[in-house]
LUMKELO-413222 format. One record per residue (C-alpha): chain; x, y, z; residue in one letter. Coordinates in nm, 3 decimals. Layout:
("A",(X,Y,Z),"A") ...
//
This chain:
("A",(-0.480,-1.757,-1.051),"X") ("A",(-0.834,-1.769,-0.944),"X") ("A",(-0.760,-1.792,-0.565),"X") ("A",(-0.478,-1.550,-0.596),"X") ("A",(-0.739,-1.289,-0.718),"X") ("A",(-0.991,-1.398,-0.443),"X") ("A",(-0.699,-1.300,-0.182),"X") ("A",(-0.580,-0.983,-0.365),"X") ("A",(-0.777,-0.708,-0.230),"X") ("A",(-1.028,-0.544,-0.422),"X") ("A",(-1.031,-0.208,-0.276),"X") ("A",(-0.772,0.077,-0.411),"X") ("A",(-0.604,0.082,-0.020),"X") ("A",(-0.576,-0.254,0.035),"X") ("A",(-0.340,-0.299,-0.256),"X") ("A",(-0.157,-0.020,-0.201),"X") ("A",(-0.106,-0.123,0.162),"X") ("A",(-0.006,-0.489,-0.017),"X") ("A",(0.239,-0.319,-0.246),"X") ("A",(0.389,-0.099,0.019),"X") ("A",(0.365,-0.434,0.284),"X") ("A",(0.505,-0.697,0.042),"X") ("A",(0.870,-0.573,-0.021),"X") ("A",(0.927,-0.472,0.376),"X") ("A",(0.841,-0.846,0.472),"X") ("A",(1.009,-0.982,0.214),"X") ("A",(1.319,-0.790,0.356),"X") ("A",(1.280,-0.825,0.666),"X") ("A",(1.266,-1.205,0.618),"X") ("A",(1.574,-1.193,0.493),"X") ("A",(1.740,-0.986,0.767),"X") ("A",(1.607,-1.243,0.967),"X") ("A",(1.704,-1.544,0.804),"X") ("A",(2.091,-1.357,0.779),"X") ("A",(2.091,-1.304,1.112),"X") ("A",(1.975,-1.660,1.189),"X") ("A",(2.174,-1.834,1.006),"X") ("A",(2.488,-1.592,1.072),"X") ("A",(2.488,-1.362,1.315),"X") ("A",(2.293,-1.569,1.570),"X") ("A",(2.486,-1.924,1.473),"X") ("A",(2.790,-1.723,1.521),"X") ("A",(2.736,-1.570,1.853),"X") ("A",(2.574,-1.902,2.010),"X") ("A",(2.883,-2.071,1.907),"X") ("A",(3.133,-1.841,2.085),"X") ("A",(2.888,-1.857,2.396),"X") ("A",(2.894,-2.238,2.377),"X") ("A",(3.279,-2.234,2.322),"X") ("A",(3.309,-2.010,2.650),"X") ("A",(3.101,-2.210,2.840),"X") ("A",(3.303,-2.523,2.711),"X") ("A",(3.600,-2.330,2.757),"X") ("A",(3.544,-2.317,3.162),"X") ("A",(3.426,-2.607,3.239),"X") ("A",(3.761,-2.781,3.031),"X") ("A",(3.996,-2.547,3.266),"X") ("A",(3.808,-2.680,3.571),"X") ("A",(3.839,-3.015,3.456),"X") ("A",(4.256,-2.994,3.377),"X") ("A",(4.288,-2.779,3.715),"X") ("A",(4.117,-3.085,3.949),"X") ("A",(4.350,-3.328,3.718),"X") ("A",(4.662,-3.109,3.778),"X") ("A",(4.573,-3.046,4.182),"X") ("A",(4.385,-3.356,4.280),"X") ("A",(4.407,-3.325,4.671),"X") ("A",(4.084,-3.282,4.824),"X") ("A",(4.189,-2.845,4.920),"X") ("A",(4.325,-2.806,4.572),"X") ("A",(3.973,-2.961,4.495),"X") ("A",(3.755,-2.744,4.701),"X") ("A",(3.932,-2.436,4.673),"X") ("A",(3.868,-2.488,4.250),"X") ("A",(3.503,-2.577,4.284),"X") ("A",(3.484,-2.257,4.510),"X") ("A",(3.657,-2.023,4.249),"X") ("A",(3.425,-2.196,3.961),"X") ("A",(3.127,-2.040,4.175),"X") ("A",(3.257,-1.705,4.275),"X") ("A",(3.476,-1.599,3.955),"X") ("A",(3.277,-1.818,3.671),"X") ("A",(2.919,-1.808,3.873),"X") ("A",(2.901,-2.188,3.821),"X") ("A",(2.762,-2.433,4.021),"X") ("A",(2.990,-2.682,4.038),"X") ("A",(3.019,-3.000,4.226),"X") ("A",(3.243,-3.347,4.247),"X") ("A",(3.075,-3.673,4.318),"X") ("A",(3.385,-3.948,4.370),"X") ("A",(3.379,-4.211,4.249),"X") ("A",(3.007,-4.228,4.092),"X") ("A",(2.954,-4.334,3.721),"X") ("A",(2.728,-4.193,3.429),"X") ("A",(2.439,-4.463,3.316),"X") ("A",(2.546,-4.564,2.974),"X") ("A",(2.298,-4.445,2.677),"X") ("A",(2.231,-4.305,2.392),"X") ("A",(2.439,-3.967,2.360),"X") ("A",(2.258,-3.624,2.459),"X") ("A",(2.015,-3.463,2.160),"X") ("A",(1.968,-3.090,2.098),"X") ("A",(1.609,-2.934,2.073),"X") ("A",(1.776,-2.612,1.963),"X") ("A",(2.031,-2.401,1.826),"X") ("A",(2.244,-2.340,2.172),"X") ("A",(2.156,-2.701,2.269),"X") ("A",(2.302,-2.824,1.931),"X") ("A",(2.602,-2.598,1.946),"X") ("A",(2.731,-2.666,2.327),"X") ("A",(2.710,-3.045,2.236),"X") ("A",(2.909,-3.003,1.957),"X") ("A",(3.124,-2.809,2.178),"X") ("A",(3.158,-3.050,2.421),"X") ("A",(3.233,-3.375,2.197),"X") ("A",(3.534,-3.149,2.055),"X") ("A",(3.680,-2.972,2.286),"X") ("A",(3.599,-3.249,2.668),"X") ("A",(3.597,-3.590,2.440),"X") ("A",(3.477,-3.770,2.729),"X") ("A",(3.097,-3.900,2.817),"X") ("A",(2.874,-3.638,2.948),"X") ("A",(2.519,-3.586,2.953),"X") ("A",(2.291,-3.227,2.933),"X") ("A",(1.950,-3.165,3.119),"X") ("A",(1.790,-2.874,3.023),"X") ("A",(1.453,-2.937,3.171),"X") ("A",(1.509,-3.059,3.515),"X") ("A",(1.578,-2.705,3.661),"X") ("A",(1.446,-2.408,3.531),"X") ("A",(1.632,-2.162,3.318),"X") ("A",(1.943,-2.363,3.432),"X") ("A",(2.173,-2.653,3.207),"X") ("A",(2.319,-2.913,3.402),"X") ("A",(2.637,-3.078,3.257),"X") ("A",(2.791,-3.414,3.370),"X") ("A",(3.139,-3.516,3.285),"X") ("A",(3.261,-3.876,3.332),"X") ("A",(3.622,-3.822,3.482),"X") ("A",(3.835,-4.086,3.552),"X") ("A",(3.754,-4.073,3.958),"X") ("A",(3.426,-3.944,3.915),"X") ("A",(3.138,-3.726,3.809),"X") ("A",(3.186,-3.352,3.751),"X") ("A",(2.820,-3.161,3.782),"X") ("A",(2.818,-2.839,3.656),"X") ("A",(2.514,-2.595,3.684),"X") ("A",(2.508,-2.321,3.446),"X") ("A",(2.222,-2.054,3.391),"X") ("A",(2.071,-2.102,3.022),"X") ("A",(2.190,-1.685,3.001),"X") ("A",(2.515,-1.835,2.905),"X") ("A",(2.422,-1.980,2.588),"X") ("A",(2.199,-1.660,2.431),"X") ("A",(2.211,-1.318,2.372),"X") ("A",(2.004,-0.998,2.414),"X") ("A",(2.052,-0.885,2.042),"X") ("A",(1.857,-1.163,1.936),"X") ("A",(1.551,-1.006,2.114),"X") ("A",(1.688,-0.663,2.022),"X") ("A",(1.665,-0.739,1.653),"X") ("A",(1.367,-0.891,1.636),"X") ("A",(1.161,-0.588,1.851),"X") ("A",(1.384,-0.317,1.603),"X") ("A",(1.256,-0.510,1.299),"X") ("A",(0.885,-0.570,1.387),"X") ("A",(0.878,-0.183,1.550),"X") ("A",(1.005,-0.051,1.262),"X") ("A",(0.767,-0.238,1.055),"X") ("A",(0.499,-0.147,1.240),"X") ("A",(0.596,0.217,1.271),"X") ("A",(0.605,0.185,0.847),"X") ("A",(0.262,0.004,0.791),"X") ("A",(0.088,0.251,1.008),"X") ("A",(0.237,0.583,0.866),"X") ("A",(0.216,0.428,0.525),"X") ("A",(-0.225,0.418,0.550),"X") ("A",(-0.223,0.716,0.709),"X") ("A",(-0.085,0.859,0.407),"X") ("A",(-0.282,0.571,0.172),"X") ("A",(-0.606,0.675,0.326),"X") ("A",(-0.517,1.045,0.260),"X") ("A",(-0.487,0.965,-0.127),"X") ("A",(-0.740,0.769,-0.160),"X") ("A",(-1.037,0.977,0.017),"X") ("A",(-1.037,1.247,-0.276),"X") ("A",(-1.091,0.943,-0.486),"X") ("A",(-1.355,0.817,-0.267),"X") ("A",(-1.557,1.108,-0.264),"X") ("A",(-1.559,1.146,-0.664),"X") ("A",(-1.715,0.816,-0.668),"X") ("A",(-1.969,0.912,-0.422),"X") ("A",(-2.033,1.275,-0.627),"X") ("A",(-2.044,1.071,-0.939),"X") ("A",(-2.281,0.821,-0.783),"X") ("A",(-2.551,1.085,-0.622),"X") ("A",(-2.506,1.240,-0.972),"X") ("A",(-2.610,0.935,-1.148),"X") ("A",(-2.889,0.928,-0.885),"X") ("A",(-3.033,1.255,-0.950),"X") ("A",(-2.899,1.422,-0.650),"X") ("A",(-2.691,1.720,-0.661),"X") ("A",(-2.381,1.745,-0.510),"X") ("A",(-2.281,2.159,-0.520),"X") ("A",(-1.977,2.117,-0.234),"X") ("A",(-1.739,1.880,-0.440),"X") ("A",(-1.462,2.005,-0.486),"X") ("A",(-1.147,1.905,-0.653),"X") ("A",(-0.858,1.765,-0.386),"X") ("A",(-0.554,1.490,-0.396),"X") ("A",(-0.326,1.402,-0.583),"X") ("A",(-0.267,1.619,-0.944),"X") ("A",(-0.427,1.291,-1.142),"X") ("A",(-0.728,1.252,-0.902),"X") ("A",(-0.752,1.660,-0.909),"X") ("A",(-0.792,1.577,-1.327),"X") ("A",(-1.056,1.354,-1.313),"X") ("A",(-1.245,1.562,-1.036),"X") ("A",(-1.203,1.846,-1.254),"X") ("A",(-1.323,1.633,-1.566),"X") ("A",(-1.601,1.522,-1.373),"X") ("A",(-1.734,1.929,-1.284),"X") ("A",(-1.701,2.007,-1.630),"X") ("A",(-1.928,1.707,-1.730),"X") ("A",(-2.156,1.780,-1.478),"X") ("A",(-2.194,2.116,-1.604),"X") ("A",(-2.243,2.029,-1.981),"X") ("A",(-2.516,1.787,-1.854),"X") ("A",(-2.706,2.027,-1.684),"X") ("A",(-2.693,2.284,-1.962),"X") ("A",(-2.784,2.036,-2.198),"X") ("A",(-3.067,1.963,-1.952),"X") ("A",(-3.135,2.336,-1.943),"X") ("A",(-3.130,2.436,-2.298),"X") ("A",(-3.362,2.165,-2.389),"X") ("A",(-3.620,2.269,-2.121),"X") ("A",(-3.590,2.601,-2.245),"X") ("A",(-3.610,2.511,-2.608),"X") ("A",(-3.935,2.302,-2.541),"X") ("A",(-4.114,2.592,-2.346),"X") ("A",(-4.046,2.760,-2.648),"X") ("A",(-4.195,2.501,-2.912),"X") ("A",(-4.488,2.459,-2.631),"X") ("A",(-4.573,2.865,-2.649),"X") ("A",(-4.516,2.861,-2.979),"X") ("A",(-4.772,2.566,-3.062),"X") ("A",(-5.069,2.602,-2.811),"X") ("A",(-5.105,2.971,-2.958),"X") ("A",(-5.221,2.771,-3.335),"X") ("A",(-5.383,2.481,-3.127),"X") ("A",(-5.621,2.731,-2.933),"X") ("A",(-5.721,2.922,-3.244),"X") ("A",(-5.821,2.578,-3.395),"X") ("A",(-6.002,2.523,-3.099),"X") ("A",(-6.166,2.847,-3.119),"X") ("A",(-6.266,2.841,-3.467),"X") ("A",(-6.375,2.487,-3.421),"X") ("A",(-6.627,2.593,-3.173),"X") ("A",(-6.771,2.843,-3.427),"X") ("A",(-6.827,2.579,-3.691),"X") ("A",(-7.168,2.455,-3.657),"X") ("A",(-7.155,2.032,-3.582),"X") ("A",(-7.125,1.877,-3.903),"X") ("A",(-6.965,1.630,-4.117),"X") ("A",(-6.566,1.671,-4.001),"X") ("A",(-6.600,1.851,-3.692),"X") ("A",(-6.614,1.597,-3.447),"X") ("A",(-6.305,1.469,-3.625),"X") ("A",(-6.139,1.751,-3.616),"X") ("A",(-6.215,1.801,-3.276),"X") ("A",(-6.063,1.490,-3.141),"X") ("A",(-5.766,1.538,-3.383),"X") ("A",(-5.703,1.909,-3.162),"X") ("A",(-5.754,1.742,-2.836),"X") ("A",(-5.481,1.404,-2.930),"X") ("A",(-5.228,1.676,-3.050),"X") ("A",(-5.258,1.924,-2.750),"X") ("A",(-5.248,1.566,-2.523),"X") ("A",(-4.933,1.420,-2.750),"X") ("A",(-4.751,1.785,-2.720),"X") ("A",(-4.859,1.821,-2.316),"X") ("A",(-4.700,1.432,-2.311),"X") ("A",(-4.391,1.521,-2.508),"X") ("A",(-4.293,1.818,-2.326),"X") ("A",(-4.339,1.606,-1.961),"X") ("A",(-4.120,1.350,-2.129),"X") ("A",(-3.832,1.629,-2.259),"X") ("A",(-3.861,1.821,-1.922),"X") ("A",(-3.808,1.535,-1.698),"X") ("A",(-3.933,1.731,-1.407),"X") ("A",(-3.553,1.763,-1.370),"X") ("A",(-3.609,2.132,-1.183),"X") ("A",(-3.762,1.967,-0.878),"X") ("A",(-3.520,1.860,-0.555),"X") ("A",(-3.502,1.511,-0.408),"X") ("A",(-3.608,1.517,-0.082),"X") ("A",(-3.646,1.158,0.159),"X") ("A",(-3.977,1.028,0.151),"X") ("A",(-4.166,0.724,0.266),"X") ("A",(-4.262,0.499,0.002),"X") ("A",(-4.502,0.329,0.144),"X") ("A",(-4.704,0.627,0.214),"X") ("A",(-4.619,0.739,-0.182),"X") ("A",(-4.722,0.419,-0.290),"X") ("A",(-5.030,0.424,-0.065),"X") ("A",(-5.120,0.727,-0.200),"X") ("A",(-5.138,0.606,-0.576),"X") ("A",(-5.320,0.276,-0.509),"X") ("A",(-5.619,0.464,-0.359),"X") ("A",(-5.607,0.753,-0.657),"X") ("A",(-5.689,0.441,-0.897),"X") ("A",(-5.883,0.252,-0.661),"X") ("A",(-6.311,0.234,-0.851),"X") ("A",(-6.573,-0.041,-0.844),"X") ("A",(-6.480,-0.175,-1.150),"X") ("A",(-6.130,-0.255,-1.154),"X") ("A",(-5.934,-0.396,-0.821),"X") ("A",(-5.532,-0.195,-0.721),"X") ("A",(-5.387,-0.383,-0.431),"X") ("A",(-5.089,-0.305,-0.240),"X") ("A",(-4.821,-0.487,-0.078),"X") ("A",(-4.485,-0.356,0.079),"X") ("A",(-4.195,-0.548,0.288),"X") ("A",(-4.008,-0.351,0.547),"X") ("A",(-3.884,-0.001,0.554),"X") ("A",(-3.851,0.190,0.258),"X") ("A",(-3.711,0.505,0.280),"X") ("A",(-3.572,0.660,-0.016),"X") ("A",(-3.443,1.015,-0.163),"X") ("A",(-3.605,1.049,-0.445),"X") ("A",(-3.815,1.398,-0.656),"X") ("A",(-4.153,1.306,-0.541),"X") ("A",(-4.339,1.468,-0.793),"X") ("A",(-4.122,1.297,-1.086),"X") ("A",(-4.118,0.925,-0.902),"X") ("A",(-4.482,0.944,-0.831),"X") ("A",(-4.559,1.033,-1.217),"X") ("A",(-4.353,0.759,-1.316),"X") ("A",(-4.533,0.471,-1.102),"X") ("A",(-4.871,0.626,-1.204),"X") ("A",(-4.773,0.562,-1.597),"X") ("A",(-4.710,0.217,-1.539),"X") ("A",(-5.022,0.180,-1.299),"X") ("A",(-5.266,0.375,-1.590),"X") ("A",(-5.102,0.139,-1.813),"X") ("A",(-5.185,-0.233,-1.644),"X") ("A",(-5.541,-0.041,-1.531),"X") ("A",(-5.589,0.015,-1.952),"X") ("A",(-5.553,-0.328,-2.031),"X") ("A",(-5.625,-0.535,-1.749),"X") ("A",(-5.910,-0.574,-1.505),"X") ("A",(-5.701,-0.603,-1.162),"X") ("A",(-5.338,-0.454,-1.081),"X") ("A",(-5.110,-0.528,-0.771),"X") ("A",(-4.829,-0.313,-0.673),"X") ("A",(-4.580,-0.464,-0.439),"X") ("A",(-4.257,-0.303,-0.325),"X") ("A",(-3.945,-0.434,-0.112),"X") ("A",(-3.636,-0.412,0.003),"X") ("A",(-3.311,-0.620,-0.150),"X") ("A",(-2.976,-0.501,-0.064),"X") ("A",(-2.897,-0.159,-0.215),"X") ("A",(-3.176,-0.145,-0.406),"X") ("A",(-3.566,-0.084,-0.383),"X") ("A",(-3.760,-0.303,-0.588),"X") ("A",(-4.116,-0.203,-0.708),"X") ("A",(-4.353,-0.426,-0.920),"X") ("A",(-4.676,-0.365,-1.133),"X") ("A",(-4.863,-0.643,-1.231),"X") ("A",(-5.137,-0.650,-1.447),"X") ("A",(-5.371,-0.941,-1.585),"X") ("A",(-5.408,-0.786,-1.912),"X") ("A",(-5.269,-0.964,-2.281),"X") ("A",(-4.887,-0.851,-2.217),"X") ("A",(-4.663,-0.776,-2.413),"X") ("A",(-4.459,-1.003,-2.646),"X") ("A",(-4.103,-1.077,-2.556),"X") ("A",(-3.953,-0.990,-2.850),"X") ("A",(-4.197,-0.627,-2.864),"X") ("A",(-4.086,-0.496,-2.488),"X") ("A",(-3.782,-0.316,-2.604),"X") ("A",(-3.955,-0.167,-2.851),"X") ("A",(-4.241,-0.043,-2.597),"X") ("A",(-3.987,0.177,-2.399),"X") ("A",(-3.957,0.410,-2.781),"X") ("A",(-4.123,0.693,-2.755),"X") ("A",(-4.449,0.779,-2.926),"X") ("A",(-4.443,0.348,-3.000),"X") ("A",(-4.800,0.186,-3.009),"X") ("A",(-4.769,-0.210,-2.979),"X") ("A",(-5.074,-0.324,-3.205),"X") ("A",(-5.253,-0.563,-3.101),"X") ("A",(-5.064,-0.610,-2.781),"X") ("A",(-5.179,-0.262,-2.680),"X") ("A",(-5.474,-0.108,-2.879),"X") ("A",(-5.487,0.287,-2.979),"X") ("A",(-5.848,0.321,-2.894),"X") ("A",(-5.786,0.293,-2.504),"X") ("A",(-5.632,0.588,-2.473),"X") ("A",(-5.262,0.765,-2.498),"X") ("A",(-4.994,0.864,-2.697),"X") ("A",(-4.714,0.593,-2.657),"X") ("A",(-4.476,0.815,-2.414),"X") ("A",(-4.620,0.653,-2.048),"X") ("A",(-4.317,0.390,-2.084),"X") ("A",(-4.079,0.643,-2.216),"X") ("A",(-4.159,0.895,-1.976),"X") ("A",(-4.134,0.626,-1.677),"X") ("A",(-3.816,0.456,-1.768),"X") ("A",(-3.644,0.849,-1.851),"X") ("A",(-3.789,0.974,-1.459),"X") ("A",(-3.605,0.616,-1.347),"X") ("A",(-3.281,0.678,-1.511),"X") ("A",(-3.243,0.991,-1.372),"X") ("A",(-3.274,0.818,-1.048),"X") ("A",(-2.993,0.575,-1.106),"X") ("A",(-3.279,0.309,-1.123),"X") ("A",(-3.455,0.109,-1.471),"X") ("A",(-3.740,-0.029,-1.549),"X") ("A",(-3.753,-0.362,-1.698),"X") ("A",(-4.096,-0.550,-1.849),"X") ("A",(-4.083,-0.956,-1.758),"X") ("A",(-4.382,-1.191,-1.747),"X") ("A",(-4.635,-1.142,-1.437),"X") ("A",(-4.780,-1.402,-1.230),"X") ("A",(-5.108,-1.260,-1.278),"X") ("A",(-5.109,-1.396,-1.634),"X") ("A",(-5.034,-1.050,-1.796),"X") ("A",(-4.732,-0.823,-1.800),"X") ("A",(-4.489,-0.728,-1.464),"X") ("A",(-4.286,-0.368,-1.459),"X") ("A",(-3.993,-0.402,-1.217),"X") ("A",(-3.886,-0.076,-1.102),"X") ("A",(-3.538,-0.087,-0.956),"X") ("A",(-3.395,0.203,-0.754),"X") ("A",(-3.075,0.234,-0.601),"X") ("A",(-3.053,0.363,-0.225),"X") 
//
């Protein structure tokens, strides 16, 4: 079962093409093998029984008329009215042996033949002259040679049958994926508007074609599409809402704040105003998504490039290291926010941070390495929940609001990509980036 479903092909044509293939060679197997074993086994028989047939008249005629101008005058009607060569040798003798083998069907049949209908000692050559059979007959005064041309024992409709049947198969498989490959592009092209969907990439020309099932799931696809992207829509909306609303109280705290002379409270209250306007600022770049912005292609390396030096100080060390081209469609304003969460991240709890990025297959891989304390197995799904602080593994006081993972792995996703946490070689915690090209 295994090796049957390593030879079954995977792909949608392919086994159509088998299913449509299968049944016309199985019949046209059997055509064959009926006309083998009947048709054909018939007709070489009557051939062989014709040739027999001649060569038994000459035989009784030189037995009948056996003076030397009875003789010739036979041989010489053999040749002009039978088109056989055939020639008298008095006196001679056949070597005695083993009696003559066949190699094939009209071989097999004019023996046969010949033991029935001559019953006297013979012998057949079929490879001394070319496209010829020579026949000796032991008479009683001699050796009869005949010379026949190997047309004698076969017939065109063998050849016929076999170029009708393999034409006609031929002329099927080839209008049959012409037609296969018509049904199954519509279905190709879903998959590839479903797949730059899942990527983040738009796809405004697909439209519904094919058959009346593929035209359903097309059509089911369109109308998912579009509930995603109001979804997408009314929440964007919503949160430019709750953000109006709740900067307007958050900047008359601020205001009335700064009219308080300093004193006990106000330096708490202070730094309470400024973590909720940073936590609401966070939220609403984690709820919009930048999902409004277009994917364009973009050089990585130069992307990448670009964020190592923007954290690059005297303190703490960002090193970069990419592998081959890496060009990718991607919204460079959402991707770029994404690797810069993970890089503030390893840059808040370790002292040195190397970014490498590469190439496997379909896929872009991008890593962040820190040498900071990590992050417990059994705590890393937890650190992709948003607003989730990881205590000890990842202290409050240095900074943010628990969204950078969130916000990273959400921009990802909407790429088709992840983000996955693993242990680094740098002694402190890796983020693998994984984006599909």
């Amino acid at each position: 079962m295994a090796m049957i479903k390593r030879i079954f092909p995977r792909s949608l044509l392919g086994r159509s093409l088998l299913i449509i293939v299968t049944p016309l060679i199985v019949v046209q197997a059997i055509s064959t093998w009926i006309f083998y074993e009947r048709h054909w086994d018939s007709v070489t028989r009557w051939l062989a029984r014709s040739l027999v047939g001649e060569i038994n008249t000459i035989i009784h005629h030189m037995r009948d008329f056996p003076e030397p101008k009875n003789r010739a005058w036979i041989l010489e009607n053999a040749r002009l009215k039978l088109g056989l060569e055939v020639q008298f040798k008095s006196g001679a003798l056949l070597p005695e042996g083993q009696p003559p083998r066949a190699s094939n069907i009209p071989e097999r049949e004019l023996i046969e033949e010949m033991r029935q209908s001559i019953k006297r000692r013979f012998t057949l050559d079929t490879a001394t002259y070319p496209k010829k059979i020579e026949i000796k007959v032991q008479l009683p005064r001699g050796v009869l040679r005949v010379l026949a041309t190997d047309k004698r024992l076969s017939s065109p409709t063998t050849l016929v049958f076999v170029a009708w049947s393999s034409g006609s198969a031929l002329v099927l498989f080839v209008v049959a994926t012409v037609f296969m490959r018509n049904q199954v592009r519509p279905i190709r092209r879903l998959a590839s508007a479903a797949e730059s969907f899942g990527k983040g990439r738009d796809v405004p020309d697909f439209k519904p074609s094919g058959a009346r099932e593929v035209r359903q799931a097309s059509s089911a696809f369109i109308r998912m599409r579009a509930r995603i992207k109001r979804q997408i829509s009314q929440r964007t909306e919503m949160l430019a809402g709750v953000s109006h609303d709740l900067r307007t109280p958050i900047t008359r705290m601020k205001l009335q704040l700064e009219l308080l002379k300093d004193g006990e409270g106000a330096a708490g209250l202070r730094a309470d105003v400024a973590e909720m306007e940073e936590m609401l600022d966070e939220y609403l770049a984690f709820a919009r998504g930048e999902g409004g912005e277009a994917p364009v292609d973009i050089d990585l390396k130069a992307l990448l490039a670009d964020i190592a030096r923007g954290h690059a100080n005297n303190v703490k060390s960002v090193t970069l290291e990419t592998k081959g081209a890496l060009s990718v469609t991607v919204r460079p304003t959402a991707f770029k926010r994404a690797v810069t969460n993970l890089v503030n991240n390893a840059l808040l709890h370790g002292q040195m941070v190397a970014i490498g990025a590469r190439r496997s297959g379909d896929t872009i891989e991008i890593t962040v390495d820190d040498d900071g304390p990590g992050i417990p197995r059994s705590l890393r799904r937890e650190a992709f929940k948003a607003f989730s602080r990881l205590d000890p593994a990842r202290s409050p006081d240095k900074g943010g609001v628990g969204l950078g993972l969130t916000i990273a792995r959400d921009i990802m996703r909407g790429h088709g990509g992840e983000v996955a946490l693993e242990d680094s070689p740098l002694g402190g915690l890796r983020a693998r980036l994984v984006l599909p090209v």
